[in-house]
TIKOL-212613 format. One record per residue: residue in one letter; x, y, z of N, C-alpha, C, O, CB in turn. Coordinates in steps of 0.05 Angstrom, whole numbers, plus 5000, padded with zeros to 4 digits. Glycine has a CB too. Layout:
# residues N
aXYZXYZXYZXYZXYZ...
END
This chain:
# residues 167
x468547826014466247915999466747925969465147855952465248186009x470048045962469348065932469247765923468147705902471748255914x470547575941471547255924468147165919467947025899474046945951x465947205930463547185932461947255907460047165895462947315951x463747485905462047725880462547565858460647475844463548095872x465647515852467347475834465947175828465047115805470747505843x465846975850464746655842461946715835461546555817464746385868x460246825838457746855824457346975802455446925786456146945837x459147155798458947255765459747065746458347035726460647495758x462146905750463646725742461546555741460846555717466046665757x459646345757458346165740456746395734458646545728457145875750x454646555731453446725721453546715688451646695672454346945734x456446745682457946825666457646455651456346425630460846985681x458646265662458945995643455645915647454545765631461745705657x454446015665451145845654450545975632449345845615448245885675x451446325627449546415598452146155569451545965555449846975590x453546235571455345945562453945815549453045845526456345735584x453545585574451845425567448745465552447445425532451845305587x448645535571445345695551445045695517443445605501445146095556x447745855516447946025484448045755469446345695452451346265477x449945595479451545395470448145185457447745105434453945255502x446545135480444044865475442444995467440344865468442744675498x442045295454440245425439440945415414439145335398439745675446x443345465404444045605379443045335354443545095355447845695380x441645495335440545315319442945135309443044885310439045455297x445745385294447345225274448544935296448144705288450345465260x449344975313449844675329448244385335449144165341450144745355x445244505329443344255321442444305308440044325312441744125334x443444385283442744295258440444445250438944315236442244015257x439644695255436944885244437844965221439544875206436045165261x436245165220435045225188439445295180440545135167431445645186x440845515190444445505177444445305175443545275152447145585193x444845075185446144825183446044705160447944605148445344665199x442944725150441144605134443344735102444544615085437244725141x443045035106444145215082447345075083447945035059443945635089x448845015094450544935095451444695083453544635072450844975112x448644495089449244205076448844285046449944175027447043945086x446844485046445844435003448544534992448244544968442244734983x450744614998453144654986453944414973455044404951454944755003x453444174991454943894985452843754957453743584942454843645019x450843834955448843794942448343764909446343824897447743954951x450443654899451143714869451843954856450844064837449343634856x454644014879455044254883457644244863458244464852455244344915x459144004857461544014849461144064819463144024805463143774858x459344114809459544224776459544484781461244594768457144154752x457944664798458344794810460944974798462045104780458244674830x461044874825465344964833465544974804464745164790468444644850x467244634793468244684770467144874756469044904740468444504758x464645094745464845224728465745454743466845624729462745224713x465545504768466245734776469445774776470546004774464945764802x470645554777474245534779474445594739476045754729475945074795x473045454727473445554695473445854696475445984689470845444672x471445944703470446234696473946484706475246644693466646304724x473946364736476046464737479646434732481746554737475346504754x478946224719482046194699483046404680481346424662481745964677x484746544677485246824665486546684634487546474629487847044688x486146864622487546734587489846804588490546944607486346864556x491346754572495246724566495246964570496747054587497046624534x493147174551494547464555494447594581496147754588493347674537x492347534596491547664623494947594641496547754651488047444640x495047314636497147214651500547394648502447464663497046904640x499947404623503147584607502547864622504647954633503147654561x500847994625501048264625501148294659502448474669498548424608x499948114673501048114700503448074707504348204726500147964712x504947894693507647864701509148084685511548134689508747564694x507848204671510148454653509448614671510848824670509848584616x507148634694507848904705508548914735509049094751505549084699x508148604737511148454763513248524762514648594781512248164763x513948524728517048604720518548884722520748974728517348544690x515549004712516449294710514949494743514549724748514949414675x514649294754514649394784517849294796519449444807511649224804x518149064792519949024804522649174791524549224806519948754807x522649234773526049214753525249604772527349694782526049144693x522849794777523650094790525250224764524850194740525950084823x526750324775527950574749529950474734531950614729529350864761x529650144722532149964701531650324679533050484690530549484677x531050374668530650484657530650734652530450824629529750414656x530950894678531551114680534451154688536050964687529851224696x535251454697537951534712537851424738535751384750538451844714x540451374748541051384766539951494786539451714778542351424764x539051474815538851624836539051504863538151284868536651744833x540251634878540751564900538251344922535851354916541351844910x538751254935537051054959535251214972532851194977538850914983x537951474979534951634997532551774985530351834995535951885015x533651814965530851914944529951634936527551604939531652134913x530651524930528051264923526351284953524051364956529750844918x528551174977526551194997524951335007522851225015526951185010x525451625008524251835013521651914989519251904995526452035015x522651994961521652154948519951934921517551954916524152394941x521151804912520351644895517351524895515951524875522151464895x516651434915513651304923511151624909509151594895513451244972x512351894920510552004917510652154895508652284890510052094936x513252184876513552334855514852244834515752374815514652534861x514951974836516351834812519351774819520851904833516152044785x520151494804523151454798524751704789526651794801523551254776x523651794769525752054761524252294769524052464752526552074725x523352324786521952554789519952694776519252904787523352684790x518652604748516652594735513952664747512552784730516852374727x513352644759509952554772508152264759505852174761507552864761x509852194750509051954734510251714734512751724735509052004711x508951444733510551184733508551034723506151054723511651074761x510350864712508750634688505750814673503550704673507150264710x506151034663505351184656501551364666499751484654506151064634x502251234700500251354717501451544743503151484760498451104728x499151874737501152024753501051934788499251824801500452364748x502551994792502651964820501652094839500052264829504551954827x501952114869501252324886501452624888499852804892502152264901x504652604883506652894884506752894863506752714846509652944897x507153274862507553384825510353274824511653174842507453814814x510853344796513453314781514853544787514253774791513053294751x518053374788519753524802522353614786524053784789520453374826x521753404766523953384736523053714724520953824720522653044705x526253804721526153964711526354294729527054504718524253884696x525654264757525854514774528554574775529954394767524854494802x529854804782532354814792532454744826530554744843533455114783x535654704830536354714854535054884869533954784890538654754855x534655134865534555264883530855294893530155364915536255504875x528955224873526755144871525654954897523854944914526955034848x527754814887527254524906527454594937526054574956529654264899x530054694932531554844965529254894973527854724983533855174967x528655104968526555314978523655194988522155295005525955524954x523254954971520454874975521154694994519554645011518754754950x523654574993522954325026524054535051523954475075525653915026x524954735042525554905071522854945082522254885105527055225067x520755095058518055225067516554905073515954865096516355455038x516154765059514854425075516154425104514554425124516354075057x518854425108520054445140518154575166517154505188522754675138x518454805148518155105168515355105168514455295181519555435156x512854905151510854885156509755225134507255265132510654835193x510855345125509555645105508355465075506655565060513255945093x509655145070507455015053506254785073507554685091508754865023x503254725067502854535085501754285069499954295052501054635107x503254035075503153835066503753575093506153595098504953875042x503053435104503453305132505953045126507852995141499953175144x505252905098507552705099509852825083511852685084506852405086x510153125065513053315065513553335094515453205102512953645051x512153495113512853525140514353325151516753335153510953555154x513053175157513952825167516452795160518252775177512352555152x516952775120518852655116521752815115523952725107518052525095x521153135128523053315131524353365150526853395150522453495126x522353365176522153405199524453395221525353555238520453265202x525153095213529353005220531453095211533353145226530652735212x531553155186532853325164534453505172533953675189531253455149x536553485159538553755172538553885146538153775124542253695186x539254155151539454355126541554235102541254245077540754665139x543554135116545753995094543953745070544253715046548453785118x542253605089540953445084538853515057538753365037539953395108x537453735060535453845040536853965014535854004992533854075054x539554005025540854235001542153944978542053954954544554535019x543153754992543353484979541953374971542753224954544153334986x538753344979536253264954535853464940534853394919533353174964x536153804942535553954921536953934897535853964875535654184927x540853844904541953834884541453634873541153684849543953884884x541153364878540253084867538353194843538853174819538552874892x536053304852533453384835534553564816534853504792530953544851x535053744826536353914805537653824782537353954761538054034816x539553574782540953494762539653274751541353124740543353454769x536853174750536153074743534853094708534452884696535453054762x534353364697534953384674537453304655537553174634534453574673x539453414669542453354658541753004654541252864635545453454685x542052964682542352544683541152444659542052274643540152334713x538152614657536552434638538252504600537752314584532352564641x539452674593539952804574543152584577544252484558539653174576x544152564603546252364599545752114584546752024563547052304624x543852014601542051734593541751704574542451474569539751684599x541051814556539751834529542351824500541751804476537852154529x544851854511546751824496547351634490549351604475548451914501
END
């Protein structure tokens, strides 16, 4: 009985198919088809002004690649910092901990300038959920206490680094 059910739905199923198939205007050529041919239609001056229009001038072109450069080159320019803070912390609070990059602020406040123990305290309370923020949580969550007290001091010395830098 079901092989019964199953073969009559099945052509059921390829007659609407076909159906759809010897109705549909765009396949013989109705009124889409029609909109489709006036494209070909002394269409190519067309184009060409539309490909002019969007050609960018020398400067457009320079300032994209200067900020290719200065996406790609990340903190040439700043201090030093570790991988796991680029990986971790950088996306949402800056290369140097700033709140800022290429001189637009970012997600997360600025971190330049807190002390160690500032910092401690705030990714313990992000941990323990007493601040609530879901991607601090997230990105704490694995974290061992050793772990947090070594991005606090990283941050922490990030005034010093920059005052290094600058010599």
């Amino acid at each position: 009985m079901k092989n019964i059910v199953v073969g009559v739905l099945t052509l059921f199923i390829v007659g609407l198919m076909v159906f759809v198939a010897m109705d549909d205007a765009v396949f013989h050529g109705g009124h889409q088809a029609k909109v489709i041919e006036d494209f070909g239609d002394g269409s190519n001056q067309k184009v060409a002004a539309i490909a002019q229009v969007e050609e960018k001038s020398d400067r457009e072109k320079e300032d994209e690649e200067l900020k290719a450069l200065r996406d790609k080159a990340g903190n040439a320019g700043a201090f030093k910092v570790s991988n796991e803070y680029k990986s971790k912390c950088a996306s949402c609070h800056g290369v140097n901990g700033s709140g800022f990059q290429n001189g637009k602020p970012m997600m997360g406040p600025a971190l330049f300038g807190q002390s160690e123990e500032e910092i401690y305290t705030s990714l313990v309370d992000f941990k323990a959920g007493r601040k609530e923020n879901m991607v601090m949580k997230g990105l704490l969550m694995h974290l061992e206490d050793e772990d947090l007290k070594r991005f606090a001091k990283e941050i922490g010395e990030f005034p010093a680094r920059a005052k290094e830098e600058q010599n």
